[in-house]
C-alpha positions in Angstrom: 5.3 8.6 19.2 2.0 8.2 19.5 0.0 10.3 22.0 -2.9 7.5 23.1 -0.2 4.8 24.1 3.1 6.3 24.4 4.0 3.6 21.6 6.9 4.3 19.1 6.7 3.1 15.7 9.5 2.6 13.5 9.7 2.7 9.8 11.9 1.3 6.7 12.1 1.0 3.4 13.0 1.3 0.0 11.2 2.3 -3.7 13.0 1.2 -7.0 12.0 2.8 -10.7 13.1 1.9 -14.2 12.0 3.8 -16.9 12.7 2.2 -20.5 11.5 3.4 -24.0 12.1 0.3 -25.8 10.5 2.4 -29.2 9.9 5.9 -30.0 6.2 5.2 -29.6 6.2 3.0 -26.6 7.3 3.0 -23.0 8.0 0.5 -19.8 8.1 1.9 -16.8 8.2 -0.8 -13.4 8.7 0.1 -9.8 9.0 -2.0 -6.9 8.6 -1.4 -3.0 8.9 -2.5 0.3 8.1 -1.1 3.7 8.5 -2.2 7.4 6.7 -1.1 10.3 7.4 -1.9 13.5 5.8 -1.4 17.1 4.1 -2.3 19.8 0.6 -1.7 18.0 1.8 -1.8 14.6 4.0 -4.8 12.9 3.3 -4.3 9.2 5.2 -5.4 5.9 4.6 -4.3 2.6 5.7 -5.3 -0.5 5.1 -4.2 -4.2 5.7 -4.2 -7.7 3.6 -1.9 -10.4 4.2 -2.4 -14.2 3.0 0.0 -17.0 3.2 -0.4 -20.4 2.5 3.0 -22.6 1.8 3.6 -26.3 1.1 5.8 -28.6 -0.9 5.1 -32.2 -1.9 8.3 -33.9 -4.1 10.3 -31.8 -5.1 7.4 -29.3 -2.6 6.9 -26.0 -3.3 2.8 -24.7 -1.7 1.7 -21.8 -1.6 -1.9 -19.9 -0.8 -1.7 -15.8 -0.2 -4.1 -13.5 -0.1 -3.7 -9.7 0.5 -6.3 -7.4 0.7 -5.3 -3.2 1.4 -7.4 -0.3 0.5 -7.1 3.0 1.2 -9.1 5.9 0.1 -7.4 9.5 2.4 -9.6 12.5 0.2 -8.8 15.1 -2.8 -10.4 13.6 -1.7 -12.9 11.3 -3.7 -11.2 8.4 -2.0 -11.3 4.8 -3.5 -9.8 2.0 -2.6 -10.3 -1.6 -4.3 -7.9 -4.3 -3.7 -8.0 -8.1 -4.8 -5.6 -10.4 -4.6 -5.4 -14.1 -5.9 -2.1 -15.9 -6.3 -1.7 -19.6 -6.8 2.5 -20.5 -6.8 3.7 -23.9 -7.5 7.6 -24.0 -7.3 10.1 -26.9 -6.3 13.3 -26.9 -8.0 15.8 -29.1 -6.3 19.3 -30.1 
């Protein structure tokens, strides 16, 4: 409840992981989400889906991620798509 306008907002969702090591030097790992919001001053869905790719080649640790999040407020009309792609490569030194 919020305190300014009495308003009760209600939430859902749900959050999804798979982990996979397709090679003894590589992994996959992809999660997906989605969340509701609903009130009188809120109306919100969110939906998403991140994707990571990790390796490792000697000493050096690359990895390749991919994050894509929707939004879509109903009490405004506004949507907003954003796509990101991240390349890392980091080294660890011992």
């Amino acid at each position: 409840t919020l305190k300014e306008t009495g308003d009760v907002t209600e939430s859902t969702g749900a959050r999804a992981n798979l982990r996979w090591r397709p090679s003894p030097t590589a992994w996959l790992s992809v999660e997906a989400l989605t969340q509701q919001s609903r009130g009188r001053v809120q109306d919100t869905d969110r939906k998403g889906l991140t994707a990571v790719y990790e390796w490792t080649y000697f000493a050096w640790q690359p990895s390749l991620r991919y994050l894509l999040l929707e939004e879509r407020n109903g009490l405004t009309g506004d949507a907003l798509k954003r796509q990101t792609l991240l390349f890392q490569v980091r080294r660890e030194f011992r």
